[in-house]
mmCIF file of the N, C-alpha and C atoms, coordinates in Angstrom:
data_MODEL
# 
_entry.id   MODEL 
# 
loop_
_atom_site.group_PDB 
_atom_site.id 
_atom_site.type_symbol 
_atom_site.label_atom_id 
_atom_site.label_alt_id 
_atom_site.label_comp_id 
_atom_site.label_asym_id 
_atom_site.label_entity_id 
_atom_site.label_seq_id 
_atom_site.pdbx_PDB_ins_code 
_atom_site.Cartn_x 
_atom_site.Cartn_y 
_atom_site.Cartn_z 
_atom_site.occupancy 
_atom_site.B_iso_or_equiv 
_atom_site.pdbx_formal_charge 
_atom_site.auth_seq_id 
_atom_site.auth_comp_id 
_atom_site.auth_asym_id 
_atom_site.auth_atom_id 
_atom_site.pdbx_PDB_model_num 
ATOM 1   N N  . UNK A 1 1  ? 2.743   -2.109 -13.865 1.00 0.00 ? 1  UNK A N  1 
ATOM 2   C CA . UNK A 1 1  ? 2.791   -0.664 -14.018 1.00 0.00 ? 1  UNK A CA 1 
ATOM 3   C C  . UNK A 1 1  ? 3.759   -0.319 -15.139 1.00 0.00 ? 1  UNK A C  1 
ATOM 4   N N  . UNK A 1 2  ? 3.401   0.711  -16.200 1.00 0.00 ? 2  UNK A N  1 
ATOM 5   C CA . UNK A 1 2  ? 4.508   0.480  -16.907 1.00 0.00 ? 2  UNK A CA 1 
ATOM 6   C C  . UNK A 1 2  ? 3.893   2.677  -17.048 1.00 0.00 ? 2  UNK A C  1 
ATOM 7   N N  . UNK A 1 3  ? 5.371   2.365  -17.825 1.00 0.00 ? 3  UNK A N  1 
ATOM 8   C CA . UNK A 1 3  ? 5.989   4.131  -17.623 1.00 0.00 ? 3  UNK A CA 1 
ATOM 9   C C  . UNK A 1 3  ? 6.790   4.380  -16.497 1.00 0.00 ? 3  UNK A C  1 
ATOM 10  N N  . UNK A 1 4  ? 7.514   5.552  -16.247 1.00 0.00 ? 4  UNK A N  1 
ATOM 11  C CA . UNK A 1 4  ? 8.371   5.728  -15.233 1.00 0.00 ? 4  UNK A CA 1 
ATOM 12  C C  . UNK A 1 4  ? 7.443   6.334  -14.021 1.00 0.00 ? 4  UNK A C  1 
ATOM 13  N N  . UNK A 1 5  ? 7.589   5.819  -12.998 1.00 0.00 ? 5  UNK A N  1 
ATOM 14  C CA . UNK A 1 5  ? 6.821   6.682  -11.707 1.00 0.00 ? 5  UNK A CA 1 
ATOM 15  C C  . UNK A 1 5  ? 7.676   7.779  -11.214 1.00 0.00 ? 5  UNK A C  1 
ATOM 16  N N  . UNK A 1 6  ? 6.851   8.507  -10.999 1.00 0.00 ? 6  UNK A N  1 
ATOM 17  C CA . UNK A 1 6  ? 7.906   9.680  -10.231 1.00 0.00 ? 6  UNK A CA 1 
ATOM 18  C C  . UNK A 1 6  ? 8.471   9.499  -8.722  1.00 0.00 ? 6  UNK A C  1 
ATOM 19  N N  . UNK A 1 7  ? 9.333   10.246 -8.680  1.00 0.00 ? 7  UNK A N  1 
ATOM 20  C CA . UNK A 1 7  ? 10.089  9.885  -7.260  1.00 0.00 ? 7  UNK A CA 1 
ATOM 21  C C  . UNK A 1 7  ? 8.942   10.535 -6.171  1.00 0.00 ? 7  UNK A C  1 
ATOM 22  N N  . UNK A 1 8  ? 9.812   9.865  -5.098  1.00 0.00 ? 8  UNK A N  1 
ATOM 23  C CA . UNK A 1 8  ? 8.901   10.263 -3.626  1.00 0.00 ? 8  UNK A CA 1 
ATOM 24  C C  . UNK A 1 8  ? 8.222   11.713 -3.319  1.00 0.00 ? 8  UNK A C  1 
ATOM 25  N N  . UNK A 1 9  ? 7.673   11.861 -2.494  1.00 0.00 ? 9  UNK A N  1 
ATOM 26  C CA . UNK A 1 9  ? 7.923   13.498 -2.527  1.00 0.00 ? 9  UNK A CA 1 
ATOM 27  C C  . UNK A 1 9  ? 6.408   13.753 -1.963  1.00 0.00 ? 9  UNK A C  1 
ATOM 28  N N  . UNK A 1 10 ? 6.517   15.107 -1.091  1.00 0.00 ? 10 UNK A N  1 
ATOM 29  C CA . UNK A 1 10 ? 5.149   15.401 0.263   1.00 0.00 ? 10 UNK A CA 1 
ATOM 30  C C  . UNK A 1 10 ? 4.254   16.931 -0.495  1.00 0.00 ? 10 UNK A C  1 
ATOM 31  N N  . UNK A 1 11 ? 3.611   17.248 0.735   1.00 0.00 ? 11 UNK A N  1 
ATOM 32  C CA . UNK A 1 11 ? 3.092   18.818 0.057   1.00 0.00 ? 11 UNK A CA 1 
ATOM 33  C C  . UNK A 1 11 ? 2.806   19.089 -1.183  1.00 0.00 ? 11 UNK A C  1 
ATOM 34  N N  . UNK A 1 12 ? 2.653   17.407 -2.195  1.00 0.00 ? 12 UNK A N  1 
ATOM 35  C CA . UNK A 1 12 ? 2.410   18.234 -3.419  1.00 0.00 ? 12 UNK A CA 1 
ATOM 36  C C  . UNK A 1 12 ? 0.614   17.971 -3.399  1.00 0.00 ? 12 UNK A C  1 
ATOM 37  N N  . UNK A 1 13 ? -0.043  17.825 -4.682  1.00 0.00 ? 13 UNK A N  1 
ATOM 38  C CA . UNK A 1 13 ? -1.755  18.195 -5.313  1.00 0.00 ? 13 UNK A CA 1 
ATOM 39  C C  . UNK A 1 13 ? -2.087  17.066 -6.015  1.00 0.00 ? 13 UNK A C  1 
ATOM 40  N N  . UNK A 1 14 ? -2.927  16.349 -5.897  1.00 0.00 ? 14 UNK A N  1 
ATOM 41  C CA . UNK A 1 14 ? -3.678  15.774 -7.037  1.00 0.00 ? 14 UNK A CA 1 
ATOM 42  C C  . UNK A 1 14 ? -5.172  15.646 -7.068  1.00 0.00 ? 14 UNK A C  1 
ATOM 43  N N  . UNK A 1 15 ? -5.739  15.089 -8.504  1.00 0.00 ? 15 UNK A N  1 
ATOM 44  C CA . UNK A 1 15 ? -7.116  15.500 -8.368  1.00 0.00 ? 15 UNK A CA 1 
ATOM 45  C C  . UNK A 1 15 ? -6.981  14.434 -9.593  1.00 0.00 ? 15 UNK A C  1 
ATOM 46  N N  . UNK A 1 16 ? -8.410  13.592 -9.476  1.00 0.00 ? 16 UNK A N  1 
ATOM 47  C CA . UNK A 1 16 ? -8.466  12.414 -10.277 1.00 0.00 ? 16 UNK A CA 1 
ATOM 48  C C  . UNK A 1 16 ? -9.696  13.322 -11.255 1.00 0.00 ? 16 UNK A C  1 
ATOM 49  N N  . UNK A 1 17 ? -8.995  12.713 -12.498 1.00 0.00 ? 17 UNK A N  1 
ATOM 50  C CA . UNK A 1 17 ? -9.826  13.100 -13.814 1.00 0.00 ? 17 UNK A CA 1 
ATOM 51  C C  . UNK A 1 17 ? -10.036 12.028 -14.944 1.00 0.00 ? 17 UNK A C  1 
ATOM 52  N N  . UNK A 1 18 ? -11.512 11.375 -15.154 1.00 0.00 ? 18 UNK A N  1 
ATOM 53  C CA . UNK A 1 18 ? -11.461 10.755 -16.613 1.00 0.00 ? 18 UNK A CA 1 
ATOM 54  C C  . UNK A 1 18 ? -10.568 9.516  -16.305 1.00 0.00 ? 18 UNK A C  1 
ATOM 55  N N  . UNK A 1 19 ? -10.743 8.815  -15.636 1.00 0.00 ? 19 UNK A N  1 
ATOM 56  C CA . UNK A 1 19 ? -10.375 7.477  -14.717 1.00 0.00 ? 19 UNK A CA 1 
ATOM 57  C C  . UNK A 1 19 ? -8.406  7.885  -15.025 1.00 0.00 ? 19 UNK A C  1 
ATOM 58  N N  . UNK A 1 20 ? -8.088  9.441  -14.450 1.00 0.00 ? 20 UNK A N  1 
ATOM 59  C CA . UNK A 1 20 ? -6.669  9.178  -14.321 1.00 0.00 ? 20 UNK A CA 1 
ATOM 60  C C  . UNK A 1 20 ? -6.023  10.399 -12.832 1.00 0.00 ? 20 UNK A C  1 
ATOM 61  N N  . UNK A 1 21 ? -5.348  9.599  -11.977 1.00 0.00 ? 21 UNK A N  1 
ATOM 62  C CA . UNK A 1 21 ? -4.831  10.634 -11.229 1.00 0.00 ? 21 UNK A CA 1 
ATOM 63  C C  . UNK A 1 21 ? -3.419  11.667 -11.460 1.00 0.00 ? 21 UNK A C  1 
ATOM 64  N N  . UNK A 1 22 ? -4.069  12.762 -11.457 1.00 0.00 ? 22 UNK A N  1 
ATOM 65  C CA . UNK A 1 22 ? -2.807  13.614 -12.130 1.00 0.00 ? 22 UNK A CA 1 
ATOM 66  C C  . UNK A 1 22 ? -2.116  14.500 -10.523 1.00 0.00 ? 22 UNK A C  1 
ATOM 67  N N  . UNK A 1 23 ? -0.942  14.308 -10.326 1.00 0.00 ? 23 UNK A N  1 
ATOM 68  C CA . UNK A 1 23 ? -0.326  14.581 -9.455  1.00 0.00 ? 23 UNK A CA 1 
ATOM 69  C C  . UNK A 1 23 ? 0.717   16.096 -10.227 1.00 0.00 ? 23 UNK A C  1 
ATOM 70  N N  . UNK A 1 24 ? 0.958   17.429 -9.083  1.00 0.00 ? 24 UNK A N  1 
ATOM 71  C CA . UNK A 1 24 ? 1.617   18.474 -9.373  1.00 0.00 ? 24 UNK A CA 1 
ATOM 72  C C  . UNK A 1 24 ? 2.616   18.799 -8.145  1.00 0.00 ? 24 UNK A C  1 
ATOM 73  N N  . UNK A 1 25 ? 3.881   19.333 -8.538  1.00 0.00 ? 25 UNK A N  1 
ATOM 74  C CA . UNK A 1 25 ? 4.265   19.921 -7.631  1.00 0.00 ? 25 UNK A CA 1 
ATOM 75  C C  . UNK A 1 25 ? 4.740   19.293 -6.445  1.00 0.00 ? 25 UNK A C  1 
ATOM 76  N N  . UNK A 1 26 ? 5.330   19.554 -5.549  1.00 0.00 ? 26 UNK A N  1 
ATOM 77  C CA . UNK A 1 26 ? 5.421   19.414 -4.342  1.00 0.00 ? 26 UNK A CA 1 
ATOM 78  C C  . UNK A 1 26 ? 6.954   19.683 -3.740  1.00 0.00 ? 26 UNK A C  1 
ATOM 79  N N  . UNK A 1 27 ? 7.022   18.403 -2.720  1.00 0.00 ? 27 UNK A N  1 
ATOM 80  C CA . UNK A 1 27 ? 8.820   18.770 -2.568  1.00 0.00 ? 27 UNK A CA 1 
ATOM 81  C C  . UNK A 1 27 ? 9.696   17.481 -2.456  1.00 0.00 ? 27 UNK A C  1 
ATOM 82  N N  . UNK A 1 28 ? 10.714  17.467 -3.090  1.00 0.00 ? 28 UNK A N  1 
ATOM 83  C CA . UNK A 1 28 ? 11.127  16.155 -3.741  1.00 0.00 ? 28 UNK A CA 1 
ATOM 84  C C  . UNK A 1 28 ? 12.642  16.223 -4.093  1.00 0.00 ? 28 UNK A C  1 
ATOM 85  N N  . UNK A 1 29 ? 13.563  15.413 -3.445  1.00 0.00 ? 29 UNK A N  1 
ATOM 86  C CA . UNK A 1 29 ? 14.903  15.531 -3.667  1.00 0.00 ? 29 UNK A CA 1 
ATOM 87  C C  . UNK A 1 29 ? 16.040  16.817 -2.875  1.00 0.00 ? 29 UNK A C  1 
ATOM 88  N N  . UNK A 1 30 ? 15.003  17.506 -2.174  1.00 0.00 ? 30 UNK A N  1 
ATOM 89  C CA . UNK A 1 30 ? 15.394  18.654 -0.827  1.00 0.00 ? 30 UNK A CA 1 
ATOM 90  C C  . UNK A 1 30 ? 15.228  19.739 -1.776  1.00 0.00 ? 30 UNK A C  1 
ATOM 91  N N  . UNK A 1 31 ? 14.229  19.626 -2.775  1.00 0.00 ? 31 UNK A N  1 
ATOM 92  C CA . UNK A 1 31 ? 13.704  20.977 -3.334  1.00 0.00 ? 31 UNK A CA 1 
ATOM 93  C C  . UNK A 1 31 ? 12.578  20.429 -4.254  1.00 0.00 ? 31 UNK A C  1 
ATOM 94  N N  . UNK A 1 32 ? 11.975  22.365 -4.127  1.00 0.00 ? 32 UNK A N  1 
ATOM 95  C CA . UNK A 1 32 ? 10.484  22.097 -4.476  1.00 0.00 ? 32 UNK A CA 1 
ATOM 96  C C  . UNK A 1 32 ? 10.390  21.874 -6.252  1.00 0.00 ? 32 UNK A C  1 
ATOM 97  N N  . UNK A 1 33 ? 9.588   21.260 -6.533  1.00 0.00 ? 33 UNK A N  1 
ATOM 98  C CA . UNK A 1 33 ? 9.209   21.251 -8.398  1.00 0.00 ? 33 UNK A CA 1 
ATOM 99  C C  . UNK A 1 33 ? 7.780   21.440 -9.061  1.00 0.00 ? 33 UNK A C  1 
ATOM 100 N N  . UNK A 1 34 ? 7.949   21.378 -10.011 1.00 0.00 ? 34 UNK A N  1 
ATOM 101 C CA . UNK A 1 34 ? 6.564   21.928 -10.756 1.00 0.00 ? 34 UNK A CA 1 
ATOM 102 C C  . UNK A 1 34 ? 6.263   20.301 -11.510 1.00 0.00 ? 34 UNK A C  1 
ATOM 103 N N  . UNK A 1 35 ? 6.932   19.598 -11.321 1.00 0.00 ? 35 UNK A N  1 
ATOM 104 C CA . UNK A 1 35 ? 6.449   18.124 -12.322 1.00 0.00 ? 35 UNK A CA 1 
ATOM 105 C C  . UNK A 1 35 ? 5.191   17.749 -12.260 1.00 0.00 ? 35 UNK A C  1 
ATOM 106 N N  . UNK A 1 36 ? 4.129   17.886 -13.412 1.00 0.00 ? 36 UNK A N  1 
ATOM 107 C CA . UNK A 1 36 ? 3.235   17.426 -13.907 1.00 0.00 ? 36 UNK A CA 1 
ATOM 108 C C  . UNK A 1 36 ? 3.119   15.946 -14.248 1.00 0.00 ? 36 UNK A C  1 
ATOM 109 N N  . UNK A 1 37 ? 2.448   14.823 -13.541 1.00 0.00 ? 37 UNK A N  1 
ATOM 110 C CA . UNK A 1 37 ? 2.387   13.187 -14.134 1.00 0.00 ? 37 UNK A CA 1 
ATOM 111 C C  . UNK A 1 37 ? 0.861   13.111 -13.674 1.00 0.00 ? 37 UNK A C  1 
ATOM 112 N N  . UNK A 1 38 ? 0.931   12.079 -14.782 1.00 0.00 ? 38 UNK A N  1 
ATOM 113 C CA . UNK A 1 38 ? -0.780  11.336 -14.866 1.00 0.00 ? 38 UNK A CA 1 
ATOM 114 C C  . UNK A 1 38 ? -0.449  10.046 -14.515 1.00 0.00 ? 38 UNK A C  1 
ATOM 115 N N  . UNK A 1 39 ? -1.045  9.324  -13.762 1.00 0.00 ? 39 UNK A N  1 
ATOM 116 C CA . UNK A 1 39 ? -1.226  8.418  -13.864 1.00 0.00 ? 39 UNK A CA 1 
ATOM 117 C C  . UNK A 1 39 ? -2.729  7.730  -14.114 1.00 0.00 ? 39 UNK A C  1 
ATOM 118 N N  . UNK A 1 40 ? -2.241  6.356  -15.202 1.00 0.00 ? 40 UNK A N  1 
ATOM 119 C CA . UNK A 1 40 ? -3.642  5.828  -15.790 1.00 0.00 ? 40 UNK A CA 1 
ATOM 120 C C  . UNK A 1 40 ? -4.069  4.580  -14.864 1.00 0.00 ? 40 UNK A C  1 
ATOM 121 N N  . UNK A 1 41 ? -5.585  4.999  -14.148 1.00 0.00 ? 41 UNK A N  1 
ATOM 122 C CA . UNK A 1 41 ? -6.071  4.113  -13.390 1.00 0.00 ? 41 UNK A CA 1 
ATOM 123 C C  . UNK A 1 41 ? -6.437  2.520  -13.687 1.00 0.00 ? 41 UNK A C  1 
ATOM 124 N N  . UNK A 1 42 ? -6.383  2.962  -14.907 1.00 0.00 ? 42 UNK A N  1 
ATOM 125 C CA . UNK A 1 42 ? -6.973  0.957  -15.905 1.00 0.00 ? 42 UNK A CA 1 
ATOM 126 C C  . UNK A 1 42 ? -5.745  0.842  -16.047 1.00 0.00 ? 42 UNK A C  1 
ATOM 127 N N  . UNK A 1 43 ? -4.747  1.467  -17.114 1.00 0.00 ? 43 UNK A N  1 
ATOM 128 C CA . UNK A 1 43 ? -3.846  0.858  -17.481 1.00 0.00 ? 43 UNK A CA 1 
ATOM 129 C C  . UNK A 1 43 ? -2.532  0.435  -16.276 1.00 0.00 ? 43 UNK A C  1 
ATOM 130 N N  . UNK A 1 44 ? -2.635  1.122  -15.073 1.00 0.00 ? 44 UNK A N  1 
ATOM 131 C CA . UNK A 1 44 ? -1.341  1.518  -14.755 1.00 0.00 ? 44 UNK A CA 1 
ATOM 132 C C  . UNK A 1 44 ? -0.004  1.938  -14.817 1.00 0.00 ? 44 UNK A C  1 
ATOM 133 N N  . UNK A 1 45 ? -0.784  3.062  -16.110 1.00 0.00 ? 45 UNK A N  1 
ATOM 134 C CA . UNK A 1 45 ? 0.957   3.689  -16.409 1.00 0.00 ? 45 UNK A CA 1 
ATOM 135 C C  . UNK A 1 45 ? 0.927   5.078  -16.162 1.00 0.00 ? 45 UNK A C  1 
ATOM 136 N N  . UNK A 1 46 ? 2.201   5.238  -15.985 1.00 0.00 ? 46 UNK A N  1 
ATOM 137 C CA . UNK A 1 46 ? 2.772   6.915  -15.346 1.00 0.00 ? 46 UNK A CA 1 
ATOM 138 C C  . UNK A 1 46 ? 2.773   7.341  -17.122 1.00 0.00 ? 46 UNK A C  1 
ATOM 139 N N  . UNK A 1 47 ? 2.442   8.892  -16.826 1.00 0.00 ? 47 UNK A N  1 
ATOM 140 C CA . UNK A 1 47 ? 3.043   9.775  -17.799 1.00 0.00 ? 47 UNK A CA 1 
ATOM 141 C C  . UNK A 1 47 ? 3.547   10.719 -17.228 1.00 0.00 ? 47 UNK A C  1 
ATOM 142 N N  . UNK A 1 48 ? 5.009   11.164 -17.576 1.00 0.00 ? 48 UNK A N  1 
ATOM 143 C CA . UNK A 1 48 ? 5.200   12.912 -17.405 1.00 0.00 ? 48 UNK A CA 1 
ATOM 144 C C  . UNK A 1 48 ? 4.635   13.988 -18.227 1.00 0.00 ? 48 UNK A C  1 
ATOM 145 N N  . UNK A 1 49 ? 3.939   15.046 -17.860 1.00 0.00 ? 49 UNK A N  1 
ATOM 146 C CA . UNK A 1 49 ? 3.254   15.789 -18.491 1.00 0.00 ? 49 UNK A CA 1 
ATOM 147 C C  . UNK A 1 49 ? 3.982   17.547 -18.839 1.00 0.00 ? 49 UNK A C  1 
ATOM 148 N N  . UNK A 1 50 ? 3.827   17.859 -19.516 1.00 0.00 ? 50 UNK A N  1 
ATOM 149 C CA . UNK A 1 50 ? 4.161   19.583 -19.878 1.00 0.00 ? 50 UNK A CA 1 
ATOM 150 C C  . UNK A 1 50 ? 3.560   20.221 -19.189 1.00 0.00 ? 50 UNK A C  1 
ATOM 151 N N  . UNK A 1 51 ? 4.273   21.157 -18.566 1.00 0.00 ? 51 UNK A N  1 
ATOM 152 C CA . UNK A 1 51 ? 3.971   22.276 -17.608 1.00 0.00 ? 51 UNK A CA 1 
ATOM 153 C C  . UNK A 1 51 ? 4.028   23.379 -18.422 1.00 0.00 ? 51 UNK A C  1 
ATOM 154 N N  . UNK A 1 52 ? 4.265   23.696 -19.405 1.00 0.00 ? 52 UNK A N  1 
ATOM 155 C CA . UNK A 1 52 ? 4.470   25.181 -20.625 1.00 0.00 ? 52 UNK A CA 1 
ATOM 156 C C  . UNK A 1 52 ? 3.874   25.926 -19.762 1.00 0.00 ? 52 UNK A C  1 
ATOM 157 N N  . UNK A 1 53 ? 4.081   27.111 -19.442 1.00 0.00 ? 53 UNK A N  1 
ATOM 158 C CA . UNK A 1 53 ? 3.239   27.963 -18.796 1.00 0.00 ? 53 UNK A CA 1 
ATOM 159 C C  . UNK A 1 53 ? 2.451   27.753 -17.688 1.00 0.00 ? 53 UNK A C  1 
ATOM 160 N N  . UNK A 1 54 ? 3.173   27.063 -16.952 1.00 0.00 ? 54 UNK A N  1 
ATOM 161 C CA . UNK A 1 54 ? 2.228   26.370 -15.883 1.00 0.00 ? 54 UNK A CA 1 
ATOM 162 C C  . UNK A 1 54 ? 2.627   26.848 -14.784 1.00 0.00 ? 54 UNK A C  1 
ATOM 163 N N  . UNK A 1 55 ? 1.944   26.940 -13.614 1.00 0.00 ? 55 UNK A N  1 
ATOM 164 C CA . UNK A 1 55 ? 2.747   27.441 -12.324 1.00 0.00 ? 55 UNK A CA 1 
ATOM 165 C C  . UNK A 1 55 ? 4.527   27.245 -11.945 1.00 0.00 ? 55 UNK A C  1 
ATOM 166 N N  . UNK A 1 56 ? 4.987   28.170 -10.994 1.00 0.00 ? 56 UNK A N  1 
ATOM 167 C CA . UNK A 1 56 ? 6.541   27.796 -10.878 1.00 0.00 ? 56 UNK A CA 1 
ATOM 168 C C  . UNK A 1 56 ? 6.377   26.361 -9.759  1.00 0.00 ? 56 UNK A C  1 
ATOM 169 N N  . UNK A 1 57 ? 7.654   26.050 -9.660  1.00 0.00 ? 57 UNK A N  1 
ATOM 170 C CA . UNK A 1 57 ? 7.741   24.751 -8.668  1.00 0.00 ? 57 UNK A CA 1 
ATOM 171 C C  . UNK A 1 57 ? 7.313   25.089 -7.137  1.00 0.00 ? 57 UNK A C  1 
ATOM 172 N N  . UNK A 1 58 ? 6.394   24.515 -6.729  1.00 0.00 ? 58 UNK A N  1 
ATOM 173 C CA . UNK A 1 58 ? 5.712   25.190 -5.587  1.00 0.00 ? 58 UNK A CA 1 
ATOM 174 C C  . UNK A 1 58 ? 5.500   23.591 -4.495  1.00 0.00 ? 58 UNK A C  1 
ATOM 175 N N  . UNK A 1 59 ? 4.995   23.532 -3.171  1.00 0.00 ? 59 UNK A N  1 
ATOM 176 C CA . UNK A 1 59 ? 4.830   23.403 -2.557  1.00 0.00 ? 59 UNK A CA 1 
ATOM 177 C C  . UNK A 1 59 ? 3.495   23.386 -1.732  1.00 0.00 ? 59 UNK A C  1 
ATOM 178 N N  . UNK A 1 60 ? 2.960   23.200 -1.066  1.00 0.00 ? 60 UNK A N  1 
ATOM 179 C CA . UNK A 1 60 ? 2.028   23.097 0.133   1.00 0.00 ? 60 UNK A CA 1 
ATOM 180 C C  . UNK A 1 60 ? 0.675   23.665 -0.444  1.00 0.00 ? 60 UNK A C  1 
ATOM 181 N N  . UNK A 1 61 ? 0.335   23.843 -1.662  1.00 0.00 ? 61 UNK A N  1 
ATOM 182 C CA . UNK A 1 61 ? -0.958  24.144 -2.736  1.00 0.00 ? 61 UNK A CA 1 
ATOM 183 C C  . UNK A 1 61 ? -1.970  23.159 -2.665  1.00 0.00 ? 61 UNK A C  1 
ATOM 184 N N  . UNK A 1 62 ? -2.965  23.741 -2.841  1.00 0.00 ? 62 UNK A N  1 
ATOM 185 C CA . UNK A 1 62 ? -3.910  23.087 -3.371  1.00 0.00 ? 62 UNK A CA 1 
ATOM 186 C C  . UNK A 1 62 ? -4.378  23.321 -4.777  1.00 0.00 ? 62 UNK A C  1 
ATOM 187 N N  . UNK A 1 63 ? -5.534  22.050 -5.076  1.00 0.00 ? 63 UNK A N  1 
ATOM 188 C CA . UNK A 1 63 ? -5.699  22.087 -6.759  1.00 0.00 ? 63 UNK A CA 1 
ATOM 189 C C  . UNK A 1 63 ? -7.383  21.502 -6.673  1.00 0.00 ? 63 UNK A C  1 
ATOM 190 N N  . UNK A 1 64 ? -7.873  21.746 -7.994  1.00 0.00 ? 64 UNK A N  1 
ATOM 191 C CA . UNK A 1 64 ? -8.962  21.185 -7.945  1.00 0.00 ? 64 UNK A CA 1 
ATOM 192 C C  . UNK A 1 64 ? -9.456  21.078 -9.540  1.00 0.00 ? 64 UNK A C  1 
ATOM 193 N N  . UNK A 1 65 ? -10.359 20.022 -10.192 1.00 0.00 ? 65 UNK A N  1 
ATOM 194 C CA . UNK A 1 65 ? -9.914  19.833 -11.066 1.00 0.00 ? 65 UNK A CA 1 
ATOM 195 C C  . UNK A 1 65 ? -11.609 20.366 -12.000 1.00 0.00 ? 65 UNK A C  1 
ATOM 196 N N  . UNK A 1 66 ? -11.491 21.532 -12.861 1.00 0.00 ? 66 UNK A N  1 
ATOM 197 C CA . UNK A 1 66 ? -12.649 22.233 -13.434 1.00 0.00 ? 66 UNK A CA 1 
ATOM 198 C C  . UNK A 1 66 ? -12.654 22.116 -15.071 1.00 0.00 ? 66 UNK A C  1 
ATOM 199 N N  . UNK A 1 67 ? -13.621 21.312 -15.539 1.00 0.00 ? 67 UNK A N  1 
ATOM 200 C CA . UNK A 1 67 ? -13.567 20.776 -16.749 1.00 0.00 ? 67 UNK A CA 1 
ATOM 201 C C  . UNK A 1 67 ? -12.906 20.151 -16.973 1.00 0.00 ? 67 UNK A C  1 
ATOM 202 N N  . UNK A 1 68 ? -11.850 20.275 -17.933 1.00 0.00 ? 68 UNK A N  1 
ATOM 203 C CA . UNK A 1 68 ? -10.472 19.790 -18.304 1.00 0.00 ? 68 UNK A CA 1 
ATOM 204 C C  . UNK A 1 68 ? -9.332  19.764 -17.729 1.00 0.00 ? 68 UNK A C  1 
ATOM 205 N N  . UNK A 1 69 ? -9.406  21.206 -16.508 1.00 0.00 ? 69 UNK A N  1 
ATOM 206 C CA . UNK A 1 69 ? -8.479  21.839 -16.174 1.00 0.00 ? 69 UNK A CA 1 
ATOM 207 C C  . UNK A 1 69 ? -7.655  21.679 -14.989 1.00 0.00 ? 69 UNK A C  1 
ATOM 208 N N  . UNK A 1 70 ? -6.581  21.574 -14.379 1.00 0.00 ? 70 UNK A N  1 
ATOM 209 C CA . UNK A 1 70 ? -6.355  21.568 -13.068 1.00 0.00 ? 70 UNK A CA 1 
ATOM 210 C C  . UNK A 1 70 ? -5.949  22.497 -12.826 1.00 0.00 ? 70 UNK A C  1 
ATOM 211 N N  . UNK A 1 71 ? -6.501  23.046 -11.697 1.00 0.00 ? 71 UNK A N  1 
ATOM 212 C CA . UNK A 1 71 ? -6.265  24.621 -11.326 1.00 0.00 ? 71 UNK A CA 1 
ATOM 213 C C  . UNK A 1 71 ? -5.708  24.728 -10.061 1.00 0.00 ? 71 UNK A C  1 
ATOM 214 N N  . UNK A 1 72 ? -4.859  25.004 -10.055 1.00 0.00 ? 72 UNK A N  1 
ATOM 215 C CA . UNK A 1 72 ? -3.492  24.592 -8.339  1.00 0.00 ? 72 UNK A CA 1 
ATOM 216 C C  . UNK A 1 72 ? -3.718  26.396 -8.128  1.00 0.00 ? 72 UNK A C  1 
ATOM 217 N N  . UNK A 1 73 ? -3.456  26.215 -6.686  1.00 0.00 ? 73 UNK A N  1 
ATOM 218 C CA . UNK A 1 73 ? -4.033  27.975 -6.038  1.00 0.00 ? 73 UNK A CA 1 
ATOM 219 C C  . UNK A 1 73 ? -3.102  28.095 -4.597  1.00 0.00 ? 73 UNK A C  1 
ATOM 220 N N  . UNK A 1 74 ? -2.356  28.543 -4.769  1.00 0.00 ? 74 UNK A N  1 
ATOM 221 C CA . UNK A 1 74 ? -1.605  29.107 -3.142  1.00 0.00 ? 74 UNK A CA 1 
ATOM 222 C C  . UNK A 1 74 ? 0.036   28.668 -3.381  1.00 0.00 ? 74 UNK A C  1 
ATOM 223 N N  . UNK A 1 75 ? 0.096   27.971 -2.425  1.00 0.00 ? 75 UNK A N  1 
ATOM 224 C CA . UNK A 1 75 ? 1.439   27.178 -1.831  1.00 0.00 ? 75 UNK A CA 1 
ATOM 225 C C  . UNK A 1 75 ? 2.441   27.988 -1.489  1.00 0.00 ? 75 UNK A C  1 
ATOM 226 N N  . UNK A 1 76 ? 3.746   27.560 -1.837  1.00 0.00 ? 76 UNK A N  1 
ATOM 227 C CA . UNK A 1 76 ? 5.035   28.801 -2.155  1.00 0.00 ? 76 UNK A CA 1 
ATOM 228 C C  . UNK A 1 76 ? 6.377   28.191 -2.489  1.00 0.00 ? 76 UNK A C  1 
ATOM 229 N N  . UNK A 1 77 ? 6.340   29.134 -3.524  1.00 0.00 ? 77 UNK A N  1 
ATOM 230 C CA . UNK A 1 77 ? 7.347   29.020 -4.450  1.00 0.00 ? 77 UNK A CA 1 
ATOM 231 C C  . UNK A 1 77 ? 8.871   29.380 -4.041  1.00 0.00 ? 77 UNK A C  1 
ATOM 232 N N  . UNK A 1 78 ? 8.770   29.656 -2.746  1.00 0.00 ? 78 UNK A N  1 
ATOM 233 C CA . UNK A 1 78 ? 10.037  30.207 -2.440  1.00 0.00 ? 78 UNK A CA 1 
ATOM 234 C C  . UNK A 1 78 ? 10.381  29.585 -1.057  1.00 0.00 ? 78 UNK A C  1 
ATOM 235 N N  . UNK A 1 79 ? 11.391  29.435 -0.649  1.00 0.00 ? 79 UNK A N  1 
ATOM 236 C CA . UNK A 1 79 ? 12.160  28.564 0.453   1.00 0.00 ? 79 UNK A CA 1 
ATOM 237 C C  . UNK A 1 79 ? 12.021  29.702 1.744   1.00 0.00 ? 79 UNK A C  1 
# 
């Protein structure tokens, strides 16, 4: 496996795209985050990804993945 994996963490989203699973969000370190990573199914490597404009750090969401896009819908952003 090469790249950094992300730390542990529950309640977050993923949705496999284009032989890669991209993981969002969840809750991790006793608070919630917005971290965007891909991971590559052939290669086995992590990427961290840019969130620019992307949802706030959320929790208990779901996502689903439309064209290109991953589209995360609910959760909560607040404690």
């Amino acid at each position: 496996m090469n790249g950094e994996m992300p730390g542990p963490r529950d309640d977050h989203s993923a949705v496999v795209y284009n032989e890669s699973m991209v993981i969002f969000g969840g809750f991790t370190e006793g608070k919630k985050t917005n971290l965007l990573h891909s991971y590559d199914l052939s290669s086995g490597e992590w990427v961290q990804l840019d969130v620019e404009g992307g949802p706030s750090a959320r929790s208990g969401h779901t996502a689903t993945q439309h064209h290109d896009k991953m589209v995360v819908f609910g959760g909560i952003d607040k404690y």
